[in-house]
N, C-alpha and C positions, 0 to 999 in steps of 0.2 A: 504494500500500500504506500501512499503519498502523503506526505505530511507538507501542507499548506500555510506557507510564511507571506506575512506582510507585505508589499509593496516597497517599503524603506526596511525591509529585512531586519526590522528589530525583533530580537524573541516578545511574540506576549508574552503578560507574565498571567498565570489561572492560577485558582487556589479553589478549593474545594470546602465549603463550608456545611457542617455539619449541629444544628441544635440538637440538646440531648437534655434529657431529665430521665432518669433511672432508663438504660437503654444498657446494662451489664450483658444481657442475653444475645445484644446482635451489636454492639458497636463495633466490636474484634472484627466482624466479618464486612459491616458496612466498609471499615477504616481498610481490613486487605482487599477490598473486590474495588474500591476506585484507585489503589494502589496499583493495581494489577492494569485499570483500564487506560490511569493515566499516570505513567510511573514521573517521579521525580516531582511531582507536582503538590507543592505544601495540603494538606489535608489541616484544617483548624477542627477540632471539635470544643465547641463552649458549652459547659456543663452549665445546667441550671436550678444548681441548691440539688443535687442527683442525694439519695442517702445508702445505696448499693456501690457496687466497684465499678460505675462506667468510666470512673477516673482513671483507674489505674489499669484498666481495661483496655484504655483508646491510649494511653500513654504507652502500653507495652505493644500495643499493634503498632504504631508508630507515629501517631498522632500529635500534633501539637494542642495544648491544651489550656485553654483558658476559662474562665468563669466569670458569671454573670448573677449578683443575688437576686435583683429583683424579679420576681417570679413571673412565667409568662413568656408565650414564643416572643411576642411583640419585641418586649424588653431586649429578648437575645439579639433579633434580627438587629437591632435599635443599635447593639454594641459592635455585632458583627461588621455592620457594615460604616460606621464610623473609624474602627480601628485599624481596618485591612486595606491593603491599597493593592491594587492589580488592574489589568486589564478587561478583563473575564472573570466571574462567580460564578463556581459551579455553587447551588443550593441546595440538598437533598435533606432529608429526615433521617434520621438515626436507626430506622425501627424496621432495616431489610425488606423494605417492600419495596424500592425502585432498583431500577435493573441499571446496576453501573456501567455496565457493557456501551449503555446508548450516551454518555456522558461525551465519546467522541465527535458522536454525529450529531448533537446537539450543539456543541462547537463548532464543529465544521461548519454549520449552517449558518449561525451567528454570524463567524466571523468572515465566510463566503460573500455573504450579502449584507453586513455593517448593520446586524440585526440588536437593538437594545433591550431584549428580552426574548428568548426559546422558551414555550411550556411544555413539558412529557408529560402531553395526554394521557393519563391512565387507560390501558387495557386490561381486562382480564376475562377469564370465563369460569375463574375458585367464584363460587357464593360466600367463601369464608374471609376472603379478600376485601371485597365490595360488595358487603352486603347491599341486598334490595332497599332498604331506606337511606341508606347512604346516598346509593345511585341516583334516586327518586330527590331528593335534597338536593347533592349538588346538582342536578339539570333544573330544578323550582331557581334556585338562588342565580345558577348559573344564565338562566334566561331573564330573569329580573334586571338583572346588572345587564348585559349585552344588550340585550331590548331597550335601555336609557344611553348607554354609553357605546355602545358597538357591537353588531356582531363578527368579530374576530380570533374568538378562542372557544373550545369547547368543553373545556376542565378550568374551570376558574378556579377551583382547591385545589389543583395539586401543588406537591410540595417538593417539587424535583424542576428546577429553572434553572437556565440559564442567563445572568445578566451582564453587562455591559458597564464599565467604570462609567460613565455617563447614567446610566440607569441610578444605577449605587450612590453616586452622589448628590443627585437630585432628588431622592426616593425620600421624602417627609417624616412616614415612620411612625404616626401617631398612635397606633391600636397597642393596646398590652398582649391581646390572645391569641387563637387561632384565627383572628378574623384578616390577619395580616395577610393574605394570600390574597384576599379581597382588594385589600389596598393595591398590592401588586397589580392585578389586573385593573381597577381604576387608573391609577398611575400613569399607565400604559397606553389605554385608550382615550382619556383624557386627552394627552398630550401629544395625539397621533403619533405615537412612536411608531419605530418598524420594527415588529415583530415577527414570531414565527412558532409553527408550534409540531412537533414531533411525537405519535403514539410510541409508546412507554409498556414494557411488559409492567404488570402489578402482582403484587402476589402477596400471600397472605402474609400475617407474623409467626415467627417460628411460635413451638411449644411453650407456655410460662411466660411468654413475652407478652404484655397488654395493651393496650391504644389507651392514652391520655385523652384523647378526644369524646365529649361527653354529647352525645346523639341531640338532646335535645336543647339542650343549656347554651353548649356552643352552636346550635343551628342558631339557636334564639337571638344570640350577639350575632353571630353573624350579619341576621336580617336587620339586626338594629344598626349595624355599622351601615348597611347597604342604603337603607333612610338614611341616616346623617350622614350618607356621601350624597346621595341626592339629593338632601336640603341644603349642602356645601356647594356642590358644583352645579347642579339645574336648579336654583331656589325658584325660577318663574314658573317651571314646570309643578315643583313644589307645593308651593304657596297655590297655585291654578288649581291642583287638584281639593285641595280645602276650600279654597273659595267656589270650586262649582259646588261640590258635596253641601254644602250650609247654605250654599243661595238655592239649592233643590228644595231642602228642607224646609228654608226659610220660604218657599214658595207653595209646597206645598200646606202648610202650616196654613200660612195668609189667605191663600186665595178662599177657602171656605167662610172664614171671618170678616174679608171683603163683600162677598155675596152676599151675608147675611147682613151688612150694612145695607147695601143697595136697596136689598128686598123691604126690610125693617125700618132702618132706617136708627139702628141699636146696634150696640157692640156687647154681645152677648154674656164673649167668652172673651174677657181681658186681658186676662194669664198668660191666652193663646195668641192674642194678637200683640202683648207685648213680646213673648218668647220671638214669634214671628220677624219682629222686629228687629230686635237683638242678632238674629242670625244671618239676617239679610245685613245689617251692618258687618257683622266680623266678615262676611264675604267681602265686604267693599276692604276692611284693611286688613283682610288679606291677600289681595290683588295688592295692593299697594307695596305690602311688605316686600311680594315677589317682584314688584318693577323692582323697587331700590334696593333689592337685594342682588337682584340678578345684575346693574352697574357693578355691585360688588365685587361681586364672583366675575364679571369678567378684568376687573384690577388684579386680583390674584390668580387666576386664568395666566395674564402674560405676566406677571413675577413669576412663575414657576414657573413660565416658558422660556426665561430670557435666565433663569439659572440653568434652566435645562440646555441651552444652546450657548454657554459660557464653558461647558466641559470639552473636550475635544470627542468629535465621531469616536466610534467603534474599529480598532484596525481592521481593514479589509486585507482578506489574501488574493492576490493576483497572479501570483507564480506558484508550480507545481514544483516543488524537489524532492529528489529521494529522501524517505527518512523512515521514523519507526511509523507503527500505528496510530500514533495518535501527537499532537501537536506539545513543542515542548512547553516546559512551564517553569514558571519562577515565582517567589512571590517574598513577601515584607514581612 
């Protein structure tokens, strides 16, 4: 095979970043199998508050090891990518269910076409993998989000990217939990980045090994993040869907208590027509909220587009030379 260098023939430098919280069962094997896929290439694992041996685990596979207390993927990603400096981020989870093997051709792809983000698509056909309410979730949440912001990706959770020092250090960062993946893909479509995205084998966790990820708790933040990105970045859209829903209400409401004016020439039910009232105004300022919100959000719109385009492109490769399988690496 060919390994694909730069244009100005600088090595990228990749580093492979790994979150972990009690991961003793599988970090040994996550840390040799991207070892194996992309030798030479720093592997970080950041432990977070873990109270089993993922430490000394990922230290003896061969791992560089840092830690993180405040609890929460967010926090991690939050320290990861402020401390590390590279090229290219390889991103995966700790918890052997992505397939390192594709970590190349996620790369290649990248850095072929000056791509600011790669997602590995989940595949699988185990039921033990991805579960049916899992699957059923990320497609609700994953349609939610593309349907306001793009559709451009088909696994908005996974946890297995590739990004772009560009990406990296424009990327905000705000969430604490698992809703951060979310962010990733806002981010991304947001700020029409160029991405790209790559199916992915999945596969289950080994024996004794558990998913932190809580089915309903975390679906629940998720959705809540996914609102308060849409009240952040479409506030008109926002704000429009509440003020139509209250001026229904509010119409509904009224128009019966109007009638009965007309006919009567009484206001029967006062309670009614005031509520009525009342609702038909919060629609009026919430239309309003959403104009002067939405000047907002497009002020912040180009601040994070004019940091976003203050980082240098993504290297591209344009020349083919002999080399091993995969692209070499360096990292800080």
């Amino acid at each position: 095979m060919t390994t694909l260098l730069p244009s100005d023939q600088r090595t990228p430098k990749i580093v492979v970043l790994i979150p972990c919280y009690n991961e003793e069962i599988t970090i040994t094997s996550v840390v040799q199998d991207f070892r194996a896929a992309l030798p030479e290439t720093p592997i970080y694992v950041y432990d977070n508050n873990s109270t089993d041996q993922t430490v000394a685990r990922a230290q003896a596979a061969g791992a560089i090891v840092r830690t993180e207390s405040l609890q929460g993927k967010g926090y991690v990603i939050r320290r990861m990518f402020s401390d590390i400096e590279a090229d290219f981020y390889i991103l995966v989870d700790g918890d052997a269910t992505y397939e390192a093997a594709a970590a190349p051709a996620m790369l290649q792809l990248a850095m072929e076409n000056g791509l600011d983000m790669v997602n590995g698509a989940r595949v699988t056909d185990r039921v033990d993998a991805y579960r049916r309410g899992h699957v059923l979730g990320n497609r609700v949440l994953t349609g939610l989000v593309t349907s306001v912001f793009g559709r451009r990706l088909s696994d908005m959770l996974s946890g297995y990217r590739v990004f772009s020092r560009r990406f990296v250090k424009s990327f905000p960062a705000l969430s604490s939990g698992f809703e951060t993946e979310t962010e990733f893909t806002v981010h991304a479509l947001e700020q029409a980045m160029p991405i790209g995205e790559l199916p992915t084998r999945y596969v289950e966790r080994p024996p004794g090994s558990t998913s932190k990820l809580k089915t309903y708790s975390d679906g629940f933040r998720i959705l809540g993040m996914i609102i308060n990105l849409v009240k952040q970045e479409r506030p008109l859209m926002f704000f429009s869907i509440i003020s139509g829903l209250t001026l229904l209400c509010g119409i509904g409401l009224g128009v019966p208590v109007v009638l009965d004016f007309f006919r009567t020439g009484l206001v029967p039910r006062l309670p009614t027509a005031v509520l009525a009232t009342g609702l038909v105004t919060l629609s009026a300022f919430s239309m309003g909220c959403g104009l002067i919100l939405d000047s907002v959000a497009l002020g912040r719109r180009e601040a994070k587009r004019l940091a976003y385009l203050a980082l240098p492109a993504p290297l591209r490769l344009e020349s083919a030379l002999p080399a091993s399988s995969a692209p070499s690496a360096a990292g800080h």
